[in-house]
VEXLOTI-506063 format. One line per 10 residues: number of its first residue (from 1); their letters; for each residue x, y, z of C-alpha. Coordinates in pm, 1 decimal. Layout:
N
NUM> A> X:Y:Z | ...
end
This chain:
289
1> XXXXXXXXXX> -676.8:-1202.5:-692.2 | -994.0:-1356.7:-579.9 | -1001.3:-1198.5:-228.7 | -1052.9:-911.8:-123.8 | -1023.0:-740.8:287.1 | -1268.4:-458.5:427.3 | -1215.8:-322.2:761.5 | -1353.6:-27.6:912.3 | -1188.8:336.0:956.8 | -1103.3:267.7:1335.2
11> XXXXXXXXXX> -816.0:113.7:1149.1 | -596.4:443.1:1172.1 | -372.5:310.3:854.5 | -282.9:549.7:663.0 | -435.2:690.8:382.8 | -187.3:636.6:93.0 | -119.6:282.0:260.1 | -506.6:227.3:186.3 | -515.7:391.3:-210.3 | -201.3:213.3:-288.3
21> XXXXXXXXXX> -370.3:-154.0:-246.8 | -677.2:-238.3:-424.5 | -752.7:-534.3:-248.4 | -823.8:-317.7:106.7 | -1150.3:-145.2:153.1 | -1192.5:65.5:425.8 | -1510.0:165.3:505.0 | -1614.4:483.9:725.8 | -1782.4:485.2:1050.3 | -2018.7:813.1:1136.6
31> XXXXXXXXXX> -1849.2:1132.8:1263.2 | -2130.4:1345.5:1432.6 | -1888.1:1681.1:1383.3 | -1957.0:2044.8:1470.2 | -2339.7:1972.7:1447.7 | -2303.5:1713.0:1110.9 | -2290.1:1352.8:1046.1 | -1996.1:1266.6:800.0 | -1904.4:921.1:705.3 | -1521.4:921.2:862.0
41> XXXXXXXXXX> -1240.8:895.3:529.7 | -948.7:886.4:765.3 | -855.4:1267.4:715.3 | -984.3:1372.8:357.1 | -1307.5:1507.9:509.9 | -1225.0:1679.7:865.9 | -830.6:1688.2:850.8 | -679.9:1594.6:1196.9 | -563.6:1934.2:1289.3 | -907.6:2073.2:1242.9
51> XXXXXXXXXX> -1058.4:1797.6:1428.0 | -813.7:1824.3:1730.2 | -772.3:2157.6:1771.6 | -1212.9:2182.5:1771.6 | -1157.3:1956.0:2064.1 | -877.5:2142.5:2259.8 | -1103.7:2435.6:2223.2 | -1421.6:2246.7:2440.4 | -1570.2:2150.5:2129.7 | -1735.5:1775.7:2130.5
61> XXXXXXXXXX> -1758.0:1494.6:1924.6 | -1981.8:1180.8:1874.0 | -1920.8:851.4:1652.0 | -2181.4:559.5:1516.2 | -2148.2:229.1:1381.5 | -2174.1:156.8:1032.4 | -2541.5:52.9:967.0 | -2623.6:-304.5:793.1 | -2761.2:-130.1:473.1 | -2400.7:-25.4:410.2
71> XXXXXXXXXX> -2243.3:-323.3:484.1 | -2540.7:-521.1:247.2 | -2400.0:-247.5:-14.6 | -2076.4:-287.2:49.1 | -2094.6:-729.8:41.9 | -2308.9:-724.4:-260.1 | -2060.0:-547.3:-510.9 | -1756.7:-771.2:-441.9 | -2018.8:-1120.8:-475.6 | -2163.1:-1017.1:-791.7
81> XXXXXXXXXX> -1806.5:-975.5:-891.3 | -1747.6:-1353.3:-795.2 | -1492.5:-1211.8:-530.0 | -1504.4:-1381.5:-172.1 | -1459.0:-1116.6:150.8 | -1240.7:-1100.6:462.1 | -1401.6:-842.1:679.5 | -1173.3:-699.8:1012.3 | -1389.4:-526.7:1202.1 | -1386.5:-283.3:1466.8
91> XXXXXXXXXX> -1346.1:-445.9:1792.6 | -1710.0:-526.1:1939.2 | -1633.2:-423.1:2302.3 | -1609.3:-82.4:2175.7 | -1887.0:-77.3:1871.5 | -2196.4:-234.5:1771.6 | -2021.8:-231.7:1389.7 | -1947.1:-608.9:1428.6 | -2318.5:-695.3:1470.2 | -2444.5:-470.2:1156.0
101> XXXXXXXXXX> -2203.2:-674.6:940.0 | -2338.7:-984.8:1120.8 | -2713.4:-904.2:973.8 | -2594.2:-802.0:635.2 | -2416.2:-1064.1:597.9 | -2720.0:-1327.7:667.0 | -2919.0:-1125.3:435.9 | -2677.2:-1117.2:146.6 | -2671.0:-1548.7:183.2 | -3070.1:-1559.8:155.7
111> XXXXXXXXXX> -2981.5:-1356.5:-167.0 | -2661.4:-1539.9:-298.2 | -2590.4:-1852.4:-142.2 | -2281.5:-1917.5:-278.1 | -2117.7:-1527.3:-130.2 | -1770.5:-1669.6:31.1 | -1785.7:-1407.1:331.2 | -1617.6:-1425.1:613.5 | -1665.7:-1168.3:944.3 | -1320.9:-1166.5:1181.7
121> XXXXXXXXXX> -1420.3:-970.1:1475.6 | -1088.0:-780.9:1552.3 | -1101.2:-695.1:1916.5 | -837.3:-479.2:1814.9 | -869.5:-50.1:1802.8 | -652.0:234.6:1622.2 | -315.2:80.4:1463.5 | -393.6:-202.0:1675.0 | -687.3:-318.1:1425.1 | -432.9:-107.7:1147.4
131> XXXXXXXXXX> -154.2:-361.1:1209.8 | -357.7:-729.7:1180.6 | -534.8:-546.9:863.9 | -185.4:-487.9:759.5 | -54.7:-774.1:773.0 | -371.6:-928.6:645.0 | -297.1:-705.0:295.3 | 27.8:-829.5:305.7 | -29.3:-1201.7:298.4 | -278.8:-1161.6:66.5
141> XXXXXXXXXX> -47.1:-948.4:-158.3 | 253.6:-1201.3:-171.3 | -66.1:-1529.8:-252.9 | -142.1:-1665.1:71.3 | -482.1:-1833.2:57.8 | -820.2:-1702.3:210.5 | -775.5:-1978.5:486.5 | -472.2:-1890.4:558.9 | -498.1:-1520.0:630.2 | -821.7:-1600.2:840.6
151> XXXXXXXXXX> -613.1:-1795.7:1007.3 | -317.7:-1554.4:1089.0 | -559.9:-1287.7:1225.0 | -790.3:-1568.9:1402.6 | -416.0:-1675.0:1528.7 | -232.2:-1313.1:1579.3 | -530.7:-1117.0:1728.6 | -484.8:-1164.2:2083.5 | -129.0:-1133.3:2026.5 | -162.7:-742.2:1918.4
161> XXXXXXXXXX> -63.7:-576.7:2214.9 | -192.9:-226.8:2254.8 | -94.4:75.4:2515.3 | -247.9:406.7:2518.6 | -193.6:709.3:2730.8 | -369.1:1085.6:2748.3 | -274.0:1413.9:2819.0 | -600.8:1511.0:2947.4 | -876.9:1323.7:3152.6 | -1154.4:1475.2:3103.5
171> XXXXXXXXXX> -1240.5:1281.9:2751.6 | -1171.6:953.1:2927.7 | -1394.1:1122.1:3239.5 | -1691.9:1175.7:2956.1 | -1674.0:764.3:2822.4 | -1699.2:705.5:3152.3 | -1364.5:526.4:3179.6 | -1255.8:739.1:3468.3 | -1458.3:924.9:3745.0 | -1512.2:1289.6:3791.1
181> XXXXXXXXXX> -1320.7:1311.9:4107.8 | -1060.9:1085.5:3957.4 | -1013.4:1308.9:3610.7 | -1006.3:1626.8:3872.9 | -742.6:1491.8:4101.4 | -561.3:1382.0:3811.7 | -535.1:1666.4:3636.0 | -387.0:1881.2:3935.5 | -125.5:1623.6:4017.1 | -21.1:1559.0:3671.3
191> XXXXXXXXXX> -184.3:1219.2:3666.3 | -112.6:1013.2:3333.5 | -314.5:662.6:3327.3 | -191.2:375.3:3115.9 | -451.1:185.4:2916.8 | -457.3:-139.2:2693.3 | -706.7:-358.2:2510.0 | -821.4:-662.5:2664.1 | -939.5:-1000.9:2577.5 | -1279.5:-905.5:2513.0
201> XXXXXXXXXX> -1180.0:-591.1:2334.4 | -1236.5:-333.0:2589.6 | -1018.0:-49.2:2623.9 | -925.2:-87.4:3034.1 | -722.6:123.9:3260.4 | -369.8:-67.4:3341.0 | -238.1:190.4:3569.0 | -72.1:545.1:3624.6 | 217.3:759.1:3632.0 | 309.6:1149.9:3686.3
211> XXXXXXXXXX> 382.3:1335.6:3410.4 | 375.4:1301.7:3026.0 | 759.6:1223.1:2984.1 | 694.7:888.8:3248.1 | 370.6:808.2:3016.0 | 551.2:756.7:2721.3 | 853.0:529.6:2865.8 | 574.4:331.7:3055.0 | 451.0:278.1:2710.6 | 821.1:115.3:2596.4
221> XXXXXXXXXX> 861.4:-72.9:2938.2 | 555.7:-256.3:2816.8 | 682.3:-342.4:2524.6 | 1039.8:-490.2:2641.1 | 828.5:-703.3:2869.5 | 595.1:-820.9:2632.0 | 705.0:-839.0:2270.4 | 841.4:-1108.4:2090.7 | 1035.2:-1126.4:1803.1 | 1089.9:-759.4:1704.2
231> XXXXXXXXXX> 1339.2:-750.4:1467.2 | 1124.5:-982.3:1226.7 | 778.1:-666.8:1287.1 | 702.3:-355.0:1233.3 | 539.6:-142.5:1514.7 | 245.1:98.4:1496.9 | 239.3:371.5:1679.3 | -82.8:668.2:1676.6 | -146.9:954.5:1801.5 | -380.4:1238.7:1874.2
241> XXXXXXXXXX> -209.0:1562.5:1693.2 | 133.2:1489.8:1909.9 | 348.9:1398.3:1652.2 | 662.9:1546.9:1778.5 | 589.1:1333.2:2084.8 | 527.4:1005.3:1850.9 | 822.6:1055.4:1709.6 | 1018.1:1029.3:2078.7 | 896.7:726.9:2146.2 | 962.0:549.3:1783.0
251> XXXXXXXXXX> 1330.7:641.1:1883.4 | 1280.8:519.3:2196.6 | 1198.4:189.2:2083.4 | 1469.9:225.5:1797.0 | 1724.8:246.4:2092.5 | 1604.6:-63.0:2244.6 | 1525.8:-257.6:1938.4 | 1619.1:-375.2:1598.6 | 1299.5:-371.8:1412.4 | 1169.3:-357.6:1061.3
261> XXXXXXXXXX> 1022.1:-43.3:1031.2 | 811.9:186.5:1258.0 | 453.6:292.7:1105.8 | 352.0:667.2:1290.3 | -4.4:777.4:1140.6 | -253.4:1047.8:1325.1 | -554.5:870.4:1537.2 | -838.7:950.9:1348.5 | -1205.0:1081.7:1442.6 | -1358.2:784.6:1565.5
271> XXXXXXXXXX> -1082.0:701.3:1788.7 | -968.3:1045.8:1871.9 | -1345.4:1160.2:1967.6 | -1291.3:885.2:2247.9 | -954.0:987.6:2359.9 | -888.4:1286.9:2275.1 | -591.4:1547.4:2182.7 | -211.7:1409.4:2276.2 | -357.6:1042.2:2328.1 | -69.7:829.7:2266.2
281> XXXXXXXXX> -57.3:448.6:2173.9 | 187.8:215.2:2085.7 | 59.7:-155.4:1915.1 | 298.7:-486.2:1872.2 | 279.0:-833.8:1868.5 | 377.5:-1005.4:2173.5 | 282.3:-1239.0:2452.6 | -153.1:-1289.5:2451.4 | -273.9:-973.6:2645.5
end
């Protein structure tokens, strides 16, 4: 195998997913935690029950892109190796990641002019970037060629349809994605908003419902109106320490759908620092967003 994938650990895949296929990297974005920056190993570090329940006790968290120094590191092993690279990133609309990799990738060329290194820039979050990284593994696992799985995620990108919904404002009120007033108001009336991804890889309000149990159908209805061909996928669905109510919607959508399989992993740090505890998403492929 002559290719190998990176992506980043916005991914949200989970662990043993990543350990049991040698021809994934995933490297770690910067967790600023309880005073400390840690390079973010999906979980192994700062388990997600640690992390969470830090946060559901007023306790804050910051996140930083993966510098180009890392990513010259991280290049330069696999082209002395004769290997050529298909690096996923993190969307850019929600990290400057995309543009480190840019730089270190220049600078490994200057060095080796024959490196075989390709950048995809996601525009995809969570299991959204998880499931085009999955299926990137995939293809790659049963011999597609380098061209061809640039050209499924270049293809299938837009098509990864992502919903999110919190339990609590307030994180969304701190990124700035809702107001003061509006997390305030919310939060006495029981005010859940509904956010996706959009084309340019920003995470955008969509709209908003009362109460948790409406969140998470709201989350489904989008999916009967947008997917496409579910019983040939498998769905992705994260969350932020709520796995009981992760597990109600996969058999929500098992109700409503014949799929392949249904991949629930935890939201990690990077993510989760964002959106905070009970943050729910769902991620498909379906109509462009």
């Amino acid at each position: 195998m002559n290719t190998v994938i990176l992506a980043d650990s916005s991914c949200d895949l989970p662990v043993e997913y990543i350990k049991d296929n040698n021809c994934l990297e995933v490297l770690g974005l910067i967790l600023n935690f309880k005073g400390k920056d840690i390079i973010d190993d999906l979980g192994e570090t700062v388990k997600n029950a640690e992390f969470y329940d830090y946060l559901r006790n007023g306790g804050m968290a910051s996140t930083g892109q993966i510098n180009s120094y890392r990513f010259h590191e991280a290049f330069e092993k696999y082209v002395k190796d004769k290997k050529s690279i298909i690096y996923i990133c993190f969307s850019s609309g929600l990290s400057g990641t995309y543009n480190s990799a840019l730089i270190a990738k220049e600078q490994i060329l200057e060095e080796y002019p024959d490196a075989d290194i390709t950048i995809i820039d996601s525009l995809c979050a969570s299991l959204g970037h998880g499931l085009i990284v999955y299926y990137a593994v995939e293809l790659l696992k049963s011999g597609s060629s380098k061209d061809d799985i640039v050209s499924f995620v270049e293809n299938n990108k837009f098509r990864t349809n992502h919903y999110f919904t919190v339990n609590d404002l307030n994180h969304l009120k701190r990124g700035g994605r809702v107001s003061a007033t509006a997390a305030v108001v919310g939060t006495i009336l029981d005010i859940k908003p509904i956010l996706h991804v959009d084309h340019e890889g920003h995470l955008i309000p969509l709209g908003k419902v009362k109460g948790r149990k409406k969140s998470i159908k709201s989350l489904l209805d989008h999916m009967i109106e947008r997917v496409e061909n579910p019983e040939e996928q498998i769905i992705f669905i994260s969350h932020g320490d709520c796995l009981h109510d992760a597990e109600h919607l996969s058999d929500l959508i098992k109700k409503e759908f014949t799929v392949k399989d249904i991949i629930i992993n935890p939201i990690g740090p990077v993510i989760g620092a964002h959106s905070g505890p009970d943050t729910l998403a769902l991620f498909f492929l379906g109509k462009s967003r």
